[in-house]
N, C-alpha and C positions, 0 to 999 in steps of 0.2 A: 504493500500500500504506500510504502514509504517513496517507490520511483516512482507513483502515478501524478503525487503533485511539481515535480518540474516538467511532466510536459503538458499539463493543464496551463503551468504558467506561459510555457512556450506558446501555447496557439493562441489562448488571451495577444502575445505579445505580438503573433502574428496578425494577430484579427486587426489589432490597431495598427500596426502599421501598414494595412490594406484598407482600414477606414481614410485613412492619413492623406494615402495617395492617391483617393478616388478625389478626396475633397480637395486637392491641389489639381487637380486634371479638372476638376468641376469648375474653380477660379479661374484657369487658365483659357479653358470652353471659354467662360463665360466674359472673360475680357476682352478675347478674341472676338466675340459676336459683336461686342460693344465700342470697339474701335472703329473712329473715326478715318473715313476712307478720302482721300486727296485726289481728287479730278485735274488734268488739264484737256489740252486739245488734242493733245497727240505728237508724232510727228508732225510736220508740214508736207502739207502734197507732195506729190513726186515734182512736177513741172516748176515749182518754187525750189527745190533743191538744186534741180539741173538748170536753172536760171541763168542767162547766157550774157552780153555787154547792155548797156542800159544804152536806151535810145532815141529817150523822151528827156523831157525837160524836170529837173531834179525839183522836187517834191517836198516841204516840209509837213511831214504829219504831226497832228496833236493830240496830247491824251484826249480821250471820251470826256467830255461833263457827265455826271452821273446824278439821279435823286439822292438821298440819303438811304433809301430801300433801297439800292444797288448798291450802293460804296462799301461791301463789304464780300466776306470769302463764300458763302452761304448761297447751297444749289435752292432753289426760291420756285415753288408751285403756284398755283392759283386752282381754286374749285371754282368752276367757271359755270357748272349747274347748281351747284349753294349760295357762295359768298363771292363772285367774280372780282372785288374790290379787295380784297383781304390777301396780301402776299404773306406765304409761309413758307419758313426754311424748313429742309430735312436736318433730321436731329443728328445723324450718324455722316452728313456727305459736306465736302468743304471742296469747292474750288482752292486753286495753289496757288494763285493771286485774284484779284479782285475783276470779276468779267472785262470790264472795260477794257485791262490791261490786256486779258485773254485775246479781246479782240482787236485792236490795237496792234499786236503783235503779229498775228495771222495777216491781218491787211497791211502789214508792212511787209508780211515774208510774200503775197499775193503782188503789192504793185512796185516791187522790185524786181519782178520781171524783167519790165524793159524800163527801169527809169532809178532811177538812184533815191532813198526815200531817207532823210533824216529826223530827228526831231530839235526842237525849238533850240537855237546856242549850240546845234553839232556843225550847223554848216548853213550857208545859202540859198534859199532857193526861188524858183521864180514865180511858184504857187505854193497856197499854203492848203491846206485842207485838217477843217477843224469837225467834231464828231462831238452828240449827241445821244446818248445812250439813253434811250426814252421805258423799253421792255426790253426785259431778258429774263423768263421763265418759263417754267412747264403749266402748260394750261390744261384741264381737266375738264373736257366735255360732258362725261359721263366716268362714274367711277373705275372703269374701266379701260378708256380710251382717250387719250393725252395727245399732246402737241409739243415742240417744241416754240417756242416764239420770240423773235429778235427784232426789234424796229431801233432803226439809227437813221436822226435828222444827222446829213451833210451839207456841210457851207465850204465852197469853193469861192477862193479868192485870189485874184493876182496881185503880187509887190510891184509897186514902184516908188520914185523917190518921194513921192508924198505921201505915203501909205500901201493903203491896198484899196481894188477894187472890187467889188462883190460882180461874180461871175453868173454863178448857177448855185440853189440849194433845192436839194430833195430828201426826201424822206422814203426810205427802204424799209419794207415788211418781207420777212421771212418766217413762214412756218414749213416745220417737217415734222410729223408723228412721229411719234417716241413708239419704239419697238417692248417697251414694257412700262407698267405702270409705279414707276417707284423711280429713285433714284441712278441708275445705273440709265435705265431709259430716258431719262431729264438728260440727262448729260450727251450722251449719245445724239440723241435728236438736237441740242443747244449748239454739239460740235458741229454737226453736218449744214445744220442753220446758218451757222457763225462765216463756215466757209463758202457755203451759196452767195453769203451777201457781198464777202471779198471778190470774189468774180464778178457780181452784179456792177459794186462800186469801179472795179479796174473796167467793166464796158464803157459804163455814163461818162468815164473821166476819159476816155479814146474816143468818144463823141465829137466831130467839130465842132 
C-alpha cells in the first residue's frame, strides 16, 4: 500500500501539468483570434513597376484633405439599409497608414508612368494636382452584400509667376463589391477601388 501513494501523487502531478498547458494553448488560441490584423494595398500593378522615361510634364501631387472620420488607420463600414449616416470601424482590422496616404501613394506609383510626380518642396512643377478625400468605406446594402466605395474631388491647376490657375476639377466615384462580408472583403474591394480611380484620374489628366 505503501508504493501506491507516489504514483497517485504522480498522475495528480501529471493531471496539472496537462491542465497547465491546455490553458496556455487556450490564451495563446485566444490572442491569436484577437489580434489586430494591418491592411495595405498591396504591391503596385505590374505596369507601375515596369514604368518606362516620363514624358509628360512633371506633376506636383498633394496629400488628400481628409474629414476627421477619415484621418485615421481604421477599415470604416456603413449599414446603408439601417443607419447609412453612421460610419463604423472594424474592431480587429487597421489600415498601415491613414487611406489618404494609401491612396496618394498608389496614384503616385499610377501617374509616374509617363511623367515624373513629386510632392510639395521635392521639386518643381508645372501642375499641381490637389485631392479630396470625401468617402472611403465598405457600404452594406443588405446584410449580406457590400460594396466597396471611394469618391475623391480633384483640382487641377497650373503654376505660373503669379500663382496658379484653376484648370479643370472633378469628382470620381468608384464602387467594387466586396467579395465577403467583413473585413478582409472591405479591404479587398477598397484596394481594387483605390486603383480603378488611379487609372481613371491618369485618363482625365491625358485629356486635352
Amino acid at each position: 500500500m505503501k508504493k501506491v501513494a507516489p504514483q497517485t501523487h504522480s498522475v495528480k502531478s501529471i493531471s496539472l501539468v496537462l491542465v497547465l498547458m491546455m490553458a496556455l494553448v487556450g490564451c495563446s488560441t485566444s490572442r491569436s483570434e484577437g489580434a489586430i490584423r494591418v491592411y495595405d494595398f498591396g504591391p503596385a500593378p505590374l505596369q507601375a513597376a515596369l514604368a518606362g522615361p516620363a514624358s509628360l510634364a512633371t506633376l506636383v501631387l498633394f496629400e488628400p484633405q481628409v474629414s476627421s472620420a477619415l484621418d485615421g488607420n481604421a477599415v470604416l463600414y456603413r449599414l446603408a439599409y439601417a443607419d447609412a449616416q453612421q460610419l463604423k470601424p472594424y474592431a480587429q482590422a487597421r489600415w498601415s497608414m491613414p487611406p489618404a496616404q494609401l491612396i496618394s501613394q498608389r496614384l503616385r506609383q499610377q501617374l509616374g508612368l509617363q511623367r515624373v510626380v513629386v510632392a510639395p518642396g521635392e521639386g518643381v512643377g508645372q501642375f499641381n494636382l490637389r485631392l479630396v478625400l470625401e468617402e472611403f468605406s465598405q457600404v452594406f446594402d443588405t446584410p449580406a452584400a457590400s460594396h466597396g466605395l471611394v469618391r475623391l474631388r480633384v483640382t487641377l491647376s497650373q503654376r505660373n509667376a503669379g500663382g496658379e490657375i484653376l484648370l479643370a476639377q472633378r469628382s470620381f466615384v468608384v464602387q467594387q463589391p466586396a467579395p465577403t462580408p467583413d473585413a478582409p472583403g472591405a479591404v479587398r474591394a477598397l484596394t481594387v477601388a483605390s486603383d480603378q480611380l488611379a487609372v481613371q484620374i491618369e485618363a482625365w489628366l491625358a485629356q486635352p
